[in-house]
C-alpha positions as CSV (number, residue, x, y, z in Angstrom):
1,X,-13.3,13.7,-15.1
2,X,-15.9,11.1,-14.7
3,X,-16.5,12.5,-11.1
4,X,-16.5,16.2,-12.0
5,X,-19.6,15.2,-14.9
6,X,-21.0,12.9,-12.1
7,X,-21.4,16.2,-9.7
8,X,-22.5,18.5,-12.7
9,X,-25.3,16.0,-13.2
10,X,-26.3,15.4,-9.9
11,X,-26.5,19.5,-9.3
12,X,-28.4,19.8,-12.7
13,X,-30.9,17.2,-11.9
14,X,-31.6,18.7,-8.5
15,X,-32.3,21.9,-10.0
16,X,-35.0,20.1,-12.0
17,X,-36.3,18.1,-9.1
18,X,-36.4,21.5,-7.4
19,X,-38.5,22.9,-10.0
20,X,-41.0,20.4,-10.5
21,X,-41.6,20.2,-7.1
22,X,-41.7,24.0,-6.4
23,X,-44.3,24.2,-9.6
24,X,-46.9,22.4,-7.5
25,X,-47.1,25.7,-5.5
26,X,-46.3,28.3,-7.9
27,X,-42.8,29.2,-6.9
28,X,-40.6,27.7,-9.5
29,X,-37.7,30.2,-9.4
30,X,-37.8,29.2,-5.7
31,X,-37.7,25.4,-6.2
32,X,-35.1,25.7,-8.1
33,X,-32.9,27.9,-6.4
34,X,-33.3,25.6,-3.2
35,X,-32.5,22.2,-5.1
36,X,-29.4,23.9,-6.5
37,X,-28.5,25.4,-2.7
38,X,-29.0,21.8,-1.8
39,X,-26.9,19.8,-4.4
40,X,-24.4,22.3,-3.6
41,X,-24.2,21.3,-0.1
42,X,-24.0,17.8,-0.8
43,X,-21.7,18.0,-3.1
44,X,-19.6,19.8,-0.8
45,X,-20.3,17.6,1.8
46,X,-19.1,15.0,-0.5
47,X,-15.9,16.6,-1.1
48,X,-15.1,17.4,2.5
49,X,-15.6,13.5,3.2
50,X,-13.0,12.4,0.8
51,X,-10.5,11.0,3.2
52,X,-13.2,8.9,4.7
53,X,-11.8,5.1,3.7
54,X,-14.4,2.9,3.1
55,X,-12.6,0.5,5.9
56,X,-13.0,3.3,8.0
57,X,-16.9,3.8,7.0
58,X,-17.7,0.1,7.4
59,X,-16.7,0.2,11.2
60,X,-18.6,2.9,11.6
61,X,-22.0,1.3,10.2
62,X,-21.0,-1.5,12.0
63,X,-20.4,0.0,15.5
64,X,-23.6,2.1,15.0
65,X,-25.8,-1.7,14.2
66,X,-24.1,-3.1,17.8
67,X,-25.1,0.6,19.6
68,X,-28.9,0.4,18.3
69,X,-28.6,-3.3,19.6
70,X,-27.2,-2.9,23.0
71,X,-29.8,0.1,23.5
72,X,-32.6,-1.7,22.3
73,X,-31.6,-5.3,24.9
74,X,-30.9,-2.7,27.7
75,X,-33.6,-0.6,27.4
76,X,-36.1,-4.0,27.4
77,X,-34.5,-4.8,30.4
78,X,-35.8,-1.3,31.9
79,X,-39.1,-1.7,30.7
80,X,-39.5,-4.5,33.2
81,X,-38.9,-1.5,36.0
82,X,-42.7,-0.1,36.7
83,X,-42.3,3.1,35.2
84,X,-44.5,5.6,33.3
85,X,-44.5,5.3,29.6
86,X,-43.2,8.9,28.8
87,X,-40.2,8.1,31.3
88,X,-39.3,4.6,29.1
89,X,-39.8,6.4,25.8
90,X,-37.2,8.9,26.9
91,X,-35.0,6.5,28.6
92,X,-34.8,4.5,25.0
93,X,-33.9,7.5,23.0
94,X,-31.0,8.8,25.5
95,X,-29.9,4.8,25.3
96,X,-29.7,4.7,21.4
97,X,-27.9,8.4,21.4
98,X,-25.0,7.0,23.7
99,X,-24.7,3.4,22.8
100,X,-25.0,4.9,19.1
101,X,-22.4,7.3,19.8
102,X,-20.1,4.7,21.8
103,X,-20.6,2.2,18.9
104,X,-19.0,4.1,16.2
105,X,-16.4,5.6,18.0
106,X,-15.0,2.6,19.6
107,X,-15.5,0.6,15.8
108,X,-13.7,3.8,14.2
109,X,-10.8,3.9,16.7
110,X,-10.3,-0.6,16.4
111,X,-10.9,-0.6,13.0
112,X,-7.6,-2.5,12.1
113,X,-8.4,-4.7,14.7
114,X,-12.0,-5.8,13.1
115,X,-11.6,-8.4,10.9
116,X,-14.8,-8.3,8.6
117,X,-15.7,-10.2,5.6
118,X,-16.7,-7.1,3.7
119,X,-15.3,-6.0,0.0
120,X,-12.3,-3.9,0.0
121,X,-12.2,-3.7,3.5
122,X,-9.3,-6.2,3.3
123,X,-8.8,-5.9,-0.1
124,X,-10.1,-8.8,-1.2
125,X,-12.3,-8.8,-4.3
126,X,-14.0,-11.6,-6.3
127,X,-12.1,-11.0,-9.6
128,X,-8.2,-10.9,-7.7
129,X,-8.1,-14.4,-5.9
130,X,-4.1,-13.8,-5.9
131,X,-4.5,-11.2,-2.3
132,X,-2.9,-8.5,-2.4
133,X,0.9,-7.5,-2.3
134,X,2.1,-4.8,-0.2
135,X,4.8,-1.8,-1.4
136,X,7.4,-0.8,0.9
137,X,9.6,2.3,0.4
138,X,12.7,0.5,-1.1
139,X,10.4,-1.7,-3.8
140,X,9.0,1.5,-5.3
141,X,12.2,3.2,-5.3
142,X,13.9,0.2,-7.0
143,X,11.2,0.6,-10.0
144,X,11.7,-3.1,-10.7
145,X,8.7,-4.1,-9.5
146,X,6.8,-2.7,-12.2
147,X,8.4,-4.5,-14.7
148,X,7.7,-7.7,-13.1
149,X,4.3,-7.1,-12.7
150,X,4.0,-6.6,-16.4
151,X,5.4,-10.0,-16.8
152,X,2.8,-11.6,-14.7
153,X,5.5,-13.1,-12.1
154,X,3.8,-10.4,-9.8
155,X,0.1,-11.2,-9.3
156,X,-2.5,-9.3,-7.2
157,X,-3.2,-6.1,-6.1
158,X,-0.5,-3.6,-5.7
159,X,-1.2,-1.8,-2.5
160,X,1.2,1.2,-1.1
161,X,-0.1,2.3,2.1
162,X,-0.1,5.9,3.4
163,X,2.5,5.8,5.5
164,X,4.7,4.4,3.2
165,X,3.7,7.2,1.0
166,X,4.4,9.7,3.9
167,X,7.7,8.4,3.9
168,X,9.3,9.1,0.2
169,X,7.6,12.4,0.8
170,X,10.2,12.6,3.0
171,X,13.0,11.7,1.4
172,X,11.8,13.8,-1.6
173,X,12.1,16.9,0.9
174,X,15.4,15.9,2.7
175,X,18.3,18.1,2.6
176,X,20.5,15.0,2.3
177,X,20.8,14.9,-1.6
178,X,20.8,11.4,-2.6
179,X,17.4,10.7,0.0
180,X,16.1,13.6,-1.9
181,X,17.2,12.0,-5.6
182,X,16.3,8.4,-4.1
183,X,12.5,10.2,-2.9
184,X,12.1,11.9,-5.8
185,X,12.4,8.9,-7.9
186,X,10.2,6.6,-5.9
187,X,7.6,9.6,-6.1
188,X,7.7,9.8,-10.0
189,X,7.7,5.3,-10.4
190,X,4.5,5.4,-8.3
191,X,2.9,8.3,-10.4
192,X,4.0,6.1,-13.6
193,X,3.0,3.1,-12.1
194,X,-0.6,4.8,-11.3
195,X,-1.3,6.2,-15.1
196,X,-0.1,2.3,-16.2
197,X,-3.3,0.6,-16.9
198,X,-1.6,-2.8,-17.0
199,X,-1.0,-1.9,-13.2
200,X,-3.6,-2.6,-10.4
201,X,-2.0,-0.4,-7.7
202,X,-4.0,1.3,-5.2
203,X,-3.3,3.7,-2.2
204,X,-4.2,2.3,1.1
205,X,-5.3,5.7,3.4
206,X,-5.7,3.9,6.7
207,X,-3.0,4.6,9.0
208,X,-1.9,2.4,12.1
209,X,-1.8,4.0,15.4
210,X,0.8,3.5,17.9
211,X,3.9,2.3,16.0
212,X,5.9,5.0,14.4
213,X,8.4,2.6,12.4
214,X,7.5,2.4,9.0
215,X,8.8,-1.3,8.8
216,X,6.8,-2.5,11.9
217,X,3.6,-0.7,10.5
218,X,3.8,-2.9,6.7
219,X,4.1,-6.2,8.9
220,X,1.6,-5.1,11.1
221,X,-1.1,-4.2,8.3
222,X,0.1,-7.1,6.0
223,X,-0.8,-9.7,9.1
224,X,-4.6,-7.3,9.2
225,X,-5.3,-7.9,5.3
226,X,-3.4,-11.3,5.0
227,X,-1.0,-9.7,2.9
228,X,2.7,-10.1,1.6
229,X,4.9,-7.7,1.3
230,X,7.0,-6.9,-1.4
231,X,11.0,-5.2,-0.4
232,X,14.3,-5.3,-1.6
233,X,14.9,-4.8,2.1
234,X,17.4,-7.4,3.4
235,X,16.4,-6.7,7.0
236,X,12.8,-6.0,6.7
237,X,12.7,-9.3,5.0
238,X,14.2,-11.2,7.7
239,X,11.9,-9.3,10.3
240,X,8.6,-9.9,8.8
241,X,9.5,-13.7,8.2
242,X,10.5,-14.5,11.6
243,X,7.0,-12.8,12.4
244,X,5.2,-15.2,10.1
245,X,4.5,-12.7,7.1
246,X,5.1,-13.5,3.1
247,X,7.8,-12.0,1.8
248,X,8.5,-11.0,-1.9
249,X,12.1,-9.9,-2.2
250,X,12.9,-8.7,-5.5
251,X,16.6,-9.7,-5.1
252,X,16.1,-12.8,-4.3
253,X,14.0,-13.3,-7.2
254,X,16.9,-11.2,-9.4
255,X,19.1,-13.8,-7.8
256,X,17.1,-17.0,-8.4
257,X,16.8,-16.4,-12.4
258,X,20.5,-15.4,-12.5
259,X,22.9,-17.9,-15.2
260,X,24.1,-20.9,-13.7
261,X,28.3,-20.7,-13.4
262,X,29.7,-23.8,-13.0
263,X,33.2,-24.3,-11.6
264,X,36.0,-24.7,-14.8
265,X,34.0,-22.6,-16.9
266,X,35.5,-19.8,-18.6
267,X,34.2,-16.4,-18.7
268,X,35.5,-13.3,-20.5
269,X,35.7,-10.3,-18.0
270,X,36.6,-6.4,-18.0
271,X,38.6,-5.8,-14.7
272,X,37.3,-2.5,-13.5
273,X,39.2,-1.9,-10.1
274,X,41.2,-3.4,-8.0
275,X,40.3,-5.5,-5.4
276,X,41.2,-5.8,-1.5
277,X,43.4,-8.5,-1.7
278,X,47.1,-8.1,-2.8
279,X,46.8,-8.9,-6.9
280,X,43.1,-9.1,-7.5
281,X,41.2,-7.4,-9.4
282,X,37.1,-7.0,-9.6
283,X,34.6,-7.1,-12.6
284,X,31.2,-7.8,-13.2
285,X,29.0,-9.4,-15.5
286,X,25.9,-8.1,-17.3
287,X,23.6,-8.6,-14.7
288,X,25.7,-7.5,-11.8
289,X,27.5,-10.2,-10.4
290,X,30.6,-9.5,-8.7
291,X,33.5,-11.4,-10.2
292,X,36.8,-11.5,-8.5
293,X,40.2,-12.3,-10.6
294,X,43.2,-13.2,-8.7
295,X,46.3,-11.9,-10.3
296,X,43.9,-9.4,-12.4
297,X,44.9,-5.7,-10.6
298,X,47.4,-5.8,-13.5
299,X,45.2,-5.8,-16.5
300,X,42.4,-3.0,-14.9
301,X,40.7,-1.7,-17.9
302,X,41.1,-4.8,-19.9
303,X,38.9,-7.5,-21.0
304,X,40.7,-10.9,-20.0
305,X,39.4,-14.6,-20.2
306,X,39.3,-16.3,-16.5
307,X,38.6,-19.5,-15.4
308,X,36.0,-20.2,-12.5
309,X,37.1,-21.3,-9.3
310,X,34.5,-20.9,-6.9
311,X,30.9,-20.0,-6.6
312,X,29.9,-18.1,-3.2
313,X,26.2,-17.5,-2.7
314,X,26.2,-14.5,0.1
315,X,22.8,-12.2,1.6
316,X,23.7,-9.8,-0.4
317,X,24.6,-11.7,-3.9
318,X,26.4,-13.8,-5.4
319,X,30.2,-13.8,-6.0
320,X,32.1,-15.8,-8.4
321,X,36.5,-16.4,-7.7
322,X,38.4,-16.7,-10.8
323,X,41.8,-17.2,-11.5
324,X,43.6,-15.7,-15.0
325,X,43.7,-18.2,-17.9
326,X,47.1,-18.1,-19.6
């Protein structure tokens, strides 16, 4: 909304600056008609341009500065060469064209690989000294994350970039059911997560060239803003730490803050299946934990008090060995 009034203003007062100016020669309808043909195509302009990042524009200023450079030290150089002034003033403008032109395309096409102390091109801003945290496919579609932010555990700027975006697009368009459920819902977190002012998250529209794995991408562009990365990803998380990145697994976190069960302590579980051992039977406790009961496959469906045996910390959890109490 605050853009749209932005553009109805600009067009408005352009259409006055048209006819002021077109007063001084007696052709206001004229003036007027021009600076509103003008804001028009400026505005469009504007619009057109909205998938320009601002990384992306930055390089380009940047590689434009080092073209007018190089064309102004090699054209100096060719001023020493006893030619006619008409021949060196045309010599300096071809020069600035194609070292210009060179510039920006080169800086455009190694943006990622420019690392330049400029706002938001990595992210960075004064007011979040946390960095910023990186979103891959299986953090948004776990939705805890957004919870934990609230709590302040989660500090930073949220940042989901494009190609992570690309991907629950397709998962949301799979003919596979539960990718298209498991899409869907990561599509619908990150909308929520986006109207949540309590949320800082932001959509990161560069893409990385050359890699097409989604995982290899997120390290790649978490090493380019000094980043971490935020996953529920077992595998990813092992990757990117061998590789040096920061990782911010949400199961290990959901794991960390878990109750302490200590070995003779009694718990009171409902069996719900049985387990793959002859006798056993499995339940769980609020929070997920896997409890196995040995001599429980009789009582499945019941509530029964057993008595702590072990405590088995595993990759994917932790799993706690009972025995019935009698």
């Amino acid at each position: 909304m605050t853009l749209l009034f932005i553009r109805i203003f600009f067009t408005v007062l352009s259409g006055i600056v048209g006819f002021l100016v077109g007063s001084f020669y007696n052709h206001e309808f004229t003036g007027t008609i021009v600076g509103l043909i003008g804001a028009g195509l400026w505005v469009w302009i504007e619009v057109m341009t909205k998938q320009v990042s601002v990384r992306g524009l930055s390089s380009v200023v940047f590689g434009l500065l080092f073209g007018v450079i190089m064309a102004k030290l090699v054209s100096d150089i060719l001023a020493l060469v006893p030619f006619n002034e008409t021949f060196h003033s045309s010599l300096r403008v071809v020069l600035t064209l194609i070292f210009s032109y060179l510039g920006a395309v080169i800086a455009l096409r190694g943006k990622d690989e420019f690392n330049l102390i400029i706002p938001y091109v990595r992210f960075k801003r004064t007011d979040l000294k946390e960095g910023v945290v990186l979103l891959d496919t299986s953090a948004i579609i776990d939705g805890r994350v957004a919870d934990i932010y609230r709590t302040h555990f989660l500090t930073g700027r949220l940042v989901v970039p494009r190609f992570v975006l690309h991907e629950l697009q397709r998962l949301a368009d799979s003919e596979d059911d539960i990718k298209r459920q498991r899409g869907r819902r990561g599509m619908e977190i990150l909308r929520a997560m986006q109207k949540d002012p309590a949320i800082d998250v932001h959509i990161h529209e560069d893409d990385l060239p050359g890699d097409k794995e989604v995982d290899l991408k997120l390290i790649k562009l978490a090493k380019l803003l000094e980043a971490r990365v935020c996953t529920t990803d077992f595998n990813l998380s092992r990757m990117a730490t061998i590789q040096g990145t920061e990782m911010l697994n949400i199961n290990d976190l959901v794991n960390s803050v878990k109750p302490v069960i200590s070995v003779g302590e009694q718990l009171d579980v409902v069996i719900v299946k049985e387990g793959k051992e002859d006798g056993q039977g499995i339940g769980y406790l609020e929070d997920g934990t896997m409890v196995v009961v040995t001599d429980g496959r009789r009582n499945v469906g019941h509530k029964v008090k057993a008595l702590v045996t072990s405590v088995l910390q595993t990759q994917a959890g932790r799993m706690i060995f009972t025995k019935m109490e009698h």
